[in-house]
Each structure stands twice: as structure tokens, then as C-alpha cells.
C-alpha positions in Angstrom: -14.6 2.0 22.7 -13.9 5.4 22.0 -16.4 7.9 21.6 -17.3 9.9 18.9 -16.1 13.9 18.9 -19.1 16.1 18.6 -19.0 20.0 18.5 -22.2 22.1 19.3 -21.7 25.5 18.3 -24.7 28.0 19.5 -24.6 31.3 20.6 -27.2 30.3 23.7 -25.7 28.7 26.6 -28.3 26.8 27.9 -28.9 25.0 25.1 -25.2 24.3 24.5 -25.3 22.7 27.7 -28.6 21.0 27.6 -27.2 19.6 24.5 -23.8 18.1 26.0 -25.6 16.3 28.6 -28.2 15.0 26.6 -25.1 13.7 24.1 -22.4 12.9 26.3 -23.3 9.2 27.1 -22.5 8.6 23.5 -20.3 11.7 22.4 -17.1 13.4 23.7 -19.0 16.7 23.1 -17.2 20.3 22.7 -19.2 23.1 23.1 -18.7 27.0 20.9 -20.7 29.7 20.8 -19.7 32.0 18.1 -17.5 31.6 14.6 -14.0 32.1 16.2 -14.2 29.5 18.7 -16.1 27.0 16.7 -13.2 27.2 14.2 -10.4 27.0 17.1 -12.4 24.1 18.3 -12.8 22.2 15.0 -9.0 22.9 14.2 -7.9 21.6 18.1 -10.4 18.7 18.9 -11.4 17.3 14.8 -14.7 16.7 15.5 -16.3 14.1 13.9 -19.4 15.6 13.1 -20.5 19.4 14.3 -23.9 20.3 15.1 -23.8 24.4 13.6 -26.8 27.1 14.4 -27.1 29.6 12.0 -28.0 32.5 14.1 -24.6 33.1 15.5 -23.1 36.5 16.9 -23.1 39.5 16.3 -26.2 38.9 14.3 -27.8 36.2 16.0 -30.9 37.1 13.9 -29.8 36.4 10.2 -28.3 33.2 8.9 -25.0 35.1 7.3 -22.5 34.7 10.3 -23.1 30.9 10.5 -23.0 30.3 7.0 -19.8 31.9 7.0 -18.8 29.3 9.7 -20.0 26.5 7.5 -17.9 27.9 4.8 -15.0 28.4 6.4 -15.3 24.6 8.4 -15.3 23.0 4.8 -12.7 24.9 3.8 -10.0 23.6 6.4 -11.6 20.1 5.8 -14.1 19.6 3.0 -14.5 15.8 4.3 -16.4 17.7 7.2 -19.9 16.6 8.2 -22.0 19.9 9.4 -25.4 19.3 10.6 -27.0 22.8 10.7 -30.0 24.3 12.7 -32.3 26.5 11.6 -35.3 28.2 12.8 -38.8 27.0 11.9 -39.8 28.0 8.5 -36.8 28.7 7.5 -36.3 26.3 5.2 -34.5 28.2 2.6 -31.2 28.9 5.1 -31.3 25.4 5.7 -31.4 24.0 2.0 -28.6 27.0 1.3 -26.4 25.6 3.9 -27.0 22.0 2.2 -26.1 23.7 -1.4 -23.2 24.9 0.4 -22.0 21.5 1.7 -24.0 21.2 5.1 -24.5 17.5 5.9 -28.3 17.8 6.9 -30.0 20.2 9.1 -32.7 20.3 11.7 -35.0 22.8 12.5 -36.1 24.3 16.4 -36.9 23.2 18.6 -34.5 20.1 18.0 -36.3 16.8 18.7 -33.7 15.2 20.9 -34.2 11.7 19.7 -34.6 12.8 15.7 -30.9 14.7 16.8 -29.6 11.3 17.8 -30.7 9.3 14.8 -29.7 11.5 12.5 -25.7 12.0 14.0 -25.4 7.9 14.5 -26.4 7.6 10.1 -24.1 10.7 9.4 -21.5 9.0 11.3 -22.4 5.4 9.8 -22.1 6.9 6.5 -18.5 9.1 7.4 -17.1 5.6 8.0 -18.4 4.0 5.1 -16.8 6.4 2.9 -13.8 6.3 4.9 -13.8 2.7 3.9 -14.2 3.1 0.4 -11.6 5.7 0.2 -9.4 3.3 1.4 -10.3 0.2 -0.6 -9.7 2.9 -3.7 -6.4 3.8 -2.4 -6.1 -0.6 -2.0 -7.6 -0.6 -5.5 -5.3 1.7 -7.1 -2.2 0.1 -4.9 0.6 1.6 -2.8 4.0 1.9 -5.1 6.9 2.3 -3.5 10.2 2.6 -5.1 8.8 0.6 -8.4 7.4 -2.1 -5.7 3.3 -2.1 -6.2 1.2 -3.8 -3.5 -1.3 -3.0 -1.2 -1.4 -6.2 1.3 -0.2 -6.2 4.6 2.0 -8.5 3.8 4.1 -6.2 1.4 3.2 -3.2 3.1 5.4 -5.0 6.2 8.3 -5.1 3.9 7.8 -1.6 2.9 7.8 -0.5 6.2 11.5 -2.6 6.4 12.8 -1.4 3.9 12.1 2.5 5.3 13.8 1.4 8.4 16.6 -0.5 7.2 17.9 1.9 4.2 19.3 5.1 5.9 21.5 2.7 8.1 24.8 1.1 6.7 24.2 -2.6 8.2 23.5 -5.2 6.1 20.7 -6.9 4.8 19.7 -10.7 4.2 16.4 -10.6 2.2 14.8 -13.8 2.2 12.3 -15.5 0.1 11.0 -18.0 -2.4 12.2 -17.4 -6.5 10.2 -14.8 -8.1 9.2 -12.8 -4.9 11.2 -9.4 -5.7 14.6 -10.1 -4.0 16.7 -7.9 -5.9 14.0 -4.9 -6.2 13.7 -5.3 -2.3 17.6 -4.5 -2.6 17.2 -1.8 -5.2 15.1 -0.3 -3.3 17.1 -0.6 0.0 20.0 1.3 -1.8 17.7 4.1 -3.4 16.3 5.0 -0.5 20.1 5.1 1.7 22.5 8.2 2.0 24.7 5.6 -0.7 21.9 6.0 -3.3 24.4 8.4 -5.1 27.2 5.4 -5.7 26.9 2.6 -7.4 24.4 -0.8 -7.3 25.9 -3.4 -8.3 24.4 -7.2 -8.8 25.5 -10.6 -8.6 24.4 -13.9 -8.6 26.5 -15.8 -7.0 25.0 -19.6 -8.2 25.8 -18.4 -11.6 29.8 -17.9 -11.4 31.8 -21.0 -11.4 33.4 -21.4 -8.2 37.0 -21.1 -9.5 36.3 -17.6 -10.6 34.1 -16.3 -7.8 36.4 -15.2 -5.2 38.4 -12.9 -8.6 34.8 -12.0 -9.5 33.9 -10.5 -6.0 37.8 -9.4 -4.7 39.2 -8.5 -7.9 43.3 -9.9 -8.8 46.2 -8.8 -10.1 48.5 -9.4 -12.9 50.1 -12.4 -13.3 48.1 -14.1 -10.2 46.6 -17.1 -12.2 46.3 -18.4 -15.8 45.0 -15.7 -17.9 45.2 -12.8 -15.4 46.9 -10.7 -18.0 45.6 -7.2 -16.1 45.2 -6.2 -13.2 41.3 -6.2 -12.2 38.9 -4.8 -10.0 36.6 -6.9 -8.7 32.7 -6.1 -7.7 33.4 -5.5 -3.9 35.6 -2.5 -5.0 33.4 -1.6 -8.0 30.7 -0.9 -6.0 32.5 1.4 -3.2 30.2 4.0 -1.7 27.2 2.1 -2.8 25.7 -1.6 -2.4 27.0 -4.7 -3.6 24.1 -7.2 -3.8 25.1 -10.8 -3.6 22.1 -12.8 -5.0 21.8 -17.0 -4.0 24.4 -15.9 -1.0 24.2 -19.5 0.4 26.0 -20.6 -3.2 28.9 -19.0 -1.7 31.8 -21.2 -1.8 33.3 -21.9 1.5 36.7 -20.0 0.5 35.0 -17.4 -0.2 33.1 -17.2 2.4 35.8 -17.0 5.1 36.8 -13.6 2.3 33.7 -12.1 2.5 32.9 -12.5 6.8 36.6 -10.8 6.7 35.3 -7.6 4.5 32.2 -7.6 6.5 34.3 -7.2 9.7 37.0 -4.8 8.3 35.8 -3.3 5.2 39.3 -4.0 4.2 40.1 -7.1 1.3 42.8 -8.4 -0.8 42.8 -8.8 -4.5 43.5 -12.2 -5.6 47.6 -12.3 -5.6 48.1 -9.2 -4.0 49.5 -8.2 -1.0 48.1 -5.2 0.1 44.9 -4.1 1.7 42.5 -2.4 0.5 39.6 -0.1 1.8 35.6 -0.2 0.9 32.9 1.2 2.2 30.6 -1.0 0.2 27.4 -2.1 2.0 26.4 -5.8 1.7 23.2 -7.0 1.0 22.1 -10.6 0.3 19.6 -12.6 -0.3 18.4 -16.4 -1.1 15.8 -19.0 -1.3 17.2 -21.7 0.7 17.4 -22.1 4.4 20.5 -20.6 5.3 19.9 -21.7 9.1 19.7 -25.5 7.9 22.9 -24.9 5.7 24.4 -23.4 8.8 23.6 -26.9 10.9 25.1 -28.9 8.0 28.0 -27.0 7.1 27.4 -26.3 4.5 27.6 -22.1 5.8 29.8 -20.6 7.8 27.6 -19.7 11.1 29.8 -16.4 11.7 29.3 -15.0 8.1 25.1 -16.1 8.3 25.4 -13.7 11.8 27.3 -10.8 10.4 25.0 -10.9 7.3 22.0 -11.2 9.4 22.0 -8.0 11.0 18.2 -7.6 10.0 16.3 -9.8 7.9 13.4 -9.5 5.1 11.4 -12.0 4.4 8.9 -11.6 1.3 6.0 -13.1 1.4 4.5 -15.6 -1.2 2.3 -14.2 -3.7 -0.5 -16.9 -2.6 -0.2 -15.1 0.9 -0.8 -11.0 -0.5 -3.9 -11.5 -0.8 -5.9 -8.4 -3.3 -2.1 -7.8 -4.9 -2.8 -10.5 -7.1 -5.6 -9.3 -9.3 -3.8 -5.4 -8.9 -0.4 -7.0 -9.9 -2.0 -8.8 -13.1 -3.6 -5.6 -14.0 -0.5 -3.3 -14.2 1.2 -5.9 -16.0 -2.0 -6.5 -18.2 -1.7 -2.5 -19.0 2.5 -2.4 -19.5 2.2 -5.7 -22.0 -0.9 -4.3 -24.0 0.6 -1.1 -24.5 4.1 -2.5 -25.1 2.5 -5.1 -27.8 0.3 -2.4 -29.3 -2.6 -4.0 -27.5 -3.9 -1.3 -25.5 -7.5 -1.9 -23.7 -6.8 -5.4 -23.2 -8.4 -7.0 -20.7 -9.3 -10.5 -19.0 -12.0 -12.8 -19.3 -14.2 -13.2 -16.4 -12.5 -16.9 -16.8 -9.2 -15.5 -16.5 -9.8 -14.0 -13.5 -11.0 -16.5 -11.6 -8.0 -18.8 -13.1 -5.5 -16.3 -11.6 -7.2 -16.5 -8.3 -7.3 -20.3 -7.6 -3.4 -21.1 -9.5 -1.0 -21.0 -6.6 2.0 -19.3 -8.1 5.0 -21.4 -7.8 7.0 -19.4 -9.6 5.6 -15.9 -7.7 5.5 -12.6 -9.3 8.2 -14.0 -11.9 5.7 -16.4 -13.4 2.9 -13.8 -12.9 5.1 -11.6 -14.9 5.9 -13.6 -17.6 2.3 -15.4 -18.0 0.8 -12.2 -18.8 3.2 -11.0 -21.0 3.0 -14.4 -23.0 -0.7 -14.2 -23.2 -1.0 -10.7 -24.3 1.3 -11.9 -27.4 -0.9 -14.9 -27.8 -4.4 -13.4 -27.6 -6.8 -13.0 -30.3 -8.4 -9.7 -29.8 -8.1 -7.9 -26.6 -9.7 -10.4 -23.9 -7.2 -12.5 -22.2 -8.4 -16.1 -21.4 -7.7 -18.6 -19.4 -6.0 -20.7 -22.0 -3.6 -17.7 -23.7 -2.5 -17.9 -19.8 -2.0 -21.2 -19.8 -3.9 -22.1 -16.8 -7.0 -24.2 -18.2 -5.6 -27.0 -15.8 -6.7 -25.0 -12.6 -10.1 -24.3 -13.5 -10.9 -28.3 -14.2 -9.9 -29.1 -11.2 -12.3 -26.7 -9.5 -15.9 -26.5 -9.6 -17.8 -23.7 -11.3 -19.1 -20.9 -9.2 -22.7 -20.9 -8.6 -25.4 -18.6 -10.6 -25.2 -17.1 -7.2 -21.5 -16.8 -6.6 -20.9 -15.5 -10.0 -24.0 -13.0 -9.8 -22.3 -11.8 -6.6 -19.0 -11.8 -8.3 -20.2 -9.4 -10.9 -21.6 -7.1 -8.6 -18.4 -6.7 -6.9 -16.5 -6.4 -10.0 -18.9 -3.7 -10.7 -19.0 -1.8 -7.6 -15.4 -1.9 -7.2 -15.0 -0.2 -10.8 -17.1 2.7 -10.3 -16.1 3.4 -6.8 -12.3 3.3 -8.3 -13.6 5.6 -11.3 -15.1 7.9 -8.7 -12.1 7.6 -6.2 -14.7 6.4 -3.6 -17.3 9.2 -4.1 -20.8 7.2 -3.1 -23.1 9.8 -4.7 -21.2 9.7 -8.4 -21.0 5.8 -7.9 -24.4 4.8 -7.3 -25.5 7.5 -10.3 -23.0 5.7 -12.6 -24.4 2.7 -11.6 -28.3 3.2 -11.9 -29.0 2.9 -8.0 -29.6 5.0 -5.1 -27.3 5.9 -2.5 -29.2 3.8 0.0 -28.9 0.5 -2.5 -25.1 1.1 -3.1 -24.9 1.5 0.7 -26.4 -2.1 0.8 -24.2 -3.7 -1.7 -21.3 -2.4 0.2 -22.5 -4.5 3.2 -23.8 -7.2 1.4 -20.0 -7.9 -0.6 -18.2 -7.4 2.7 -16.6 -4.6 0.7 -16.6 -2.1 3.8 -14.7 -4.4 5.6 -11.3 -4.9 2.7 
């Protein structure tokens, strides 16, 4: 495992080096002996914790120069834990440099083992709050390009689709109905050097088959029944941007001998016409069928599921992203309310736990459209289990126990204030009626620290 970063800074040698090799079993320990080379230390090695004398040089004798140090450490990072020393009786310096965002302190001589206890809590509690900071920033949710989620599983696609956008290839985004297919698009395009051109959509299950390969290609006059005009077709319409072909493995086979030609050449034919033409559209598709076992029956061309499988997303499930359920329902709790004149609204401990155990066929879709329905349908502003619809689930599941739903609460509880408080443990625990110590406990206890 590796160690810990300590920096001593004091002006005396010998006990800067009594101190690393009493330390440096445990700690990768830095040694400074005056302000300018404790601060080039803190800003090279980022200690995690610095042990800080007051009496530094040039007057080793007053406690000014070191709580200028302290000041200046907090103020390159105020996340900074500073344990300061201070001579015996000096116990005003020492609560000073606490008022001024010390850590803790320790007077001289410095008990060796009352040193070691107190760096291993300061460091316990460093990571704690770490944690929490990040369950906040889990809490609040990551949104990227209108995409909100916080899950490994979404963050994954996030990460794709920051890879995937500045290049020209294309895309096949695959997943089940509902998972975000065309926002997983939208945002491929917005974040590309094309996210000045057009984006435009189609879903290619919805166009009857005699009209899909004019749809996508475009025709000219006079080429069929009723081609009165000329007409450009999607493919061209969408030059210098993307054209995203939604339920791609609808594709007609006639068309899709068209479309592997485009991807090839970038070059197409209207319907009826003779000549070629030149696009720089980017193709992106998607579907929720397995193209592969279409491929093995026939039903789609092998070289066109190659050419469009350059690199692949697949979404996850909303069963599989785990906390971006409850954060999904939230945001769409808030839009809904406010867009229904229902602001405050919220759900029903009942609700809750309904949303939790349903298993989402339908994905962020049904999510979507559940919530909105039960906003409209609620009486008063607490969502229930039935305005959702979803009364079924909880029959067929036993009710928590006095204990899970006690523990339940306090979760629910501890998770709000530490969100209100953006994962400050001090303002938390005051909200809350408890000490810093209890909070501390409840954060073990709920297996919080570990989300």
C-alpha cells in the first residue's frame, strides 16, 4: 500500500530528523525548516497532512513567522490538514492557529506515540470527508451534455462518447428501448468538430419501406409516382453534420447495399438520377435488436454491420446504474412539479421504495413518463406509489423491517444534510442534532463511506 505523505517543517534539524525516522515506517516523510521551503515542499510533494512548528526563522522565538506559514498553506489548498507545535504554555498560539484553520496542535516536547495517534485520526477523517465530497458530487449527479448520471455504468458511456466525438468514424449505439439512444447521438455530434452543421434524425422502423431509400437518398423529378420535385433526401440534408439512423437493423435490404456504398465513398445517387453526389455526413446508428444474430440470419448485410461498427456503445439498463435511479426520479420529480405548477413535490417514503424494487422495462422512457403522469395525478405534493402506478411491486415484496426502515431513514437523512452542506461534516452533524463523532459513526454504520 502506499504510504501516506507527511511534511515536518522545524527550524531544528535534529528534531526534523528524529522525527522522519520515528515516522517513516508508516509515512513517506519530507522534511523543511523554514516558510520558503515548507511552501516549495507542500506545492512539489502534496502532503497529506504537515506537522508545522511555530517558532520558525528568522524569529524562531515568536509564533508570527509560522502562522504566516499556516496561512499561506491554507491558502494554496484550504482542504489542508496542519497539525501545529507549540511550546508548553503556549496555549493561546496554539488555539490561534486552530481559529486560523490548523487541524490540531501539540505541544513540546512531542509525545511520540500521542504524534502518531493523532496523524492516523486526522488522516481517517481527511478520507472520510473525501468520501462524502464525493457521494455529494454522486448525489448531485455528473451532467454531461443534458445526460445526468453518476454510475459507473453511464460514466463508461461518457467516457465513449469523449473519445468517439472529435473523430469522423461512425457509431452503432446499442441498447434496450428507453436507454437514451438518440441523446447518446446528440451528444456525440455536439461534442465533434461537425457540431456547427446540422443533426438530423430518423427512425428508420417508422418509414415504409417503399419510401425509405427516397427518404434517406433523396430523388428527382419524374423518378416515381408523385415525384413531382426534385428532393433532397436526409443523407444530403444533413452534410457537414450527423445523420442519425435510429432502429438501423429495420433497414431494408436495398437500402442497405445504398447506405454500405455512402459509407465507403461518401458519394450517393438520388433516386432516378444519374449523377454522383458528395457528403461528408457522419453516420451514426443505433438499435435494440441483435444486429450480430440478424447478421447470421440474413436478415443484415455483414459488410454494412462492419463498416457501421467502427466503435460501439452499449447503454446500460437502468436496473444495472445503480444510485441513478432515485437521482434520475428526482430531476424529473423537480422539471414535472415545476412544469405542472407543483413545485416542492416530493415522494412518499412508499414511492421510493416502489421505484427501487420495479425493474424498468421500459428504462428511462418509462421512468420519464411515470413521473410525469403521477405529478398530474397527485393530490397535494407527495407522490405515491399508486399516482405511479406501481402498487403491484410493493405486494409482491415484503415490508422492510422496523429495523431496515429505521436504517433507511437515517440514511435518507444523512444523505440530505451532507448534500445541503456539500459534504461539510461539522455543518452536517449540527444540522442534524449530533456530534461530529456520532455522524462519523453513522457514516460507517450505513456503509455511506464506501458509495
Amino acid at each position: 500500500m502506499t504510504k501516506a505523505r507527511l511534511l515536518i517543517v522545524d527550524d531544528d534539524e535534529d528534531i526534523r530528523t528524529q522525527m522522519k525516522w520515528a515516522l517513516a515506517e508508516h509515512y513517506d516523510v519530507c522534511l523543511a525548516g523554514d516558510r520558503a521551503s515548507a511552501l516549495a515542499a507542500f506545492s512539489s510533494d502534496r502532503p497529506s497532512a504537515t506537522l508545522l512548528d511555530l517558532g520558525l526563522p528568522p524569529h524562531p522565538n515568536d509564533p508570527d513567522e509560522g502562522l504566516a506559514t499556516l496561512s499561506q498553506l491554507l491558502r494554496a489548498d484550504p482542504s489542508a490538514r496542519v497539525i501545529v507545535v507549540t511550546g508548553q504554555g503556549d496555549k493561546d498560539n496554539a488555539l490561534r492557529a486552530v481559529g486560523a484553520g490548523a487541524y490540531d496542535f501539540l505541544a513540546k516536547p512531542v509525545d511520540l506515540d500521542q504524534l502518531r495517534a493523532l496523524l492516523q485520526r486526522c488522516l481517517y477523517v481527511a478520507q472520510l470527508e473525501r468520501d462524502y465530497q464525493e457521494l455529494q458530487r454522486a448525489e448531485q449527479g455528473d451532467v454531461f451534455e443534458g445526460m445526468l448520471g453518476s454510475s459507473p455504468a453511464i460514466r463508461t458511456v461518457f467516457d465513449f462518447v469523449r473519445k468517439v466525438a472529435p473523430t469522423t468514424a461512425p457509431v452503432l449505439i446499442l441498447g434496450e428501448s428507453g436507454t437514451g439512444k438518440e441523446m447518446v447521438a446528440q451528444a456525440i455530434h455536439r461534442c465533434s468538430a461537425q457540431k456547427k452543421g446540422p443533426f438530423v434524425a430518423i427512425n428508420c422502423s417508422a418509414i415504409p419501406e417503399n419510401l425509405l431509400e427516397s427518404e434517406l437518398f433523396g430523388h428527382e423529378k419524374g423518378s416515381f409516382t408523385g415525384a413531382h420535385l426534385q428532393r433532397k433526401g436526409l443523407v444530403e440534408t444533413a452534410a457537414g453534420g450527423t445523420l442519425f439512423l435510429d432502429e438501423i437493423g429495420e433497414l431494408p435490404a436495398m437500402v442497405q447495399v445504398k447506405l454500405l456504398r455512402f459509407l465507403q465513398e461518401k458519394r450517393f445517387q438520388r433516386v432516378g438520377g444519374r449523377s454522383e453526389i458528395q457528403s461528408d455526413t457522419r453516420v451514426v446508428a443505433a438499435t435494440n435488436v441483435d444486429l450480430q444474430e440478424s447478421v447470421a440470419t440474413g436478415g443484415f448485410r455483414e459488410d454494412l454491420y462492419f463498416r457501421l461498427a467502427v466503435v460501439v456503445a452499449r447503454l446500460p439498463a437502468l436496473r444495472d446504474r445503480g444510485g441513478d435511479l432515485e437521482l434520475l426520479a428526482k430531476a424529473f420529480l423537480q422539471r414535472y412539479g415545476t412544469l405542472h405548477n407543483k413545485r416542492g413535490v416530493t415522494f412518499s417514503a412508499e414511492a421510493l421504495r416502489a421505484l427501487r424494487l420495479y425493474r424498468w422495462p421500459g428504462n428511462v422512457r418509462e421512468l420519464q413518463n411515470r413521473i410525469q403522469r403521477a405529478v398530474i395525478m397527485a393530490d397535494g405534493k407527495r407522490v405515491t406509489a399508486p399516482d405511479l402506478e406501481l402498487t403491484e411491486v410493493l405486494s409482491e415484496t415484503p415490508n422492510p423491517t422496523l429495523r431496515e426502515a429505521r436504517e433507511n431513514a437515517e440514511r435518507e437523512l444523512v444523505q440530505d444534510a451532507l448534500r445541503r452542506h456539500r459534504g461539510k461534516i461539522t455543518a452536517a452533524a449540527l444540522e442534524l442534532g449530533i456530534s461530529r463523532p456520532t455522524l462519523y459513526e453513522l457514516i460507517e454504520k450505513l456503509g455511506l463511506g464506501r458509495q
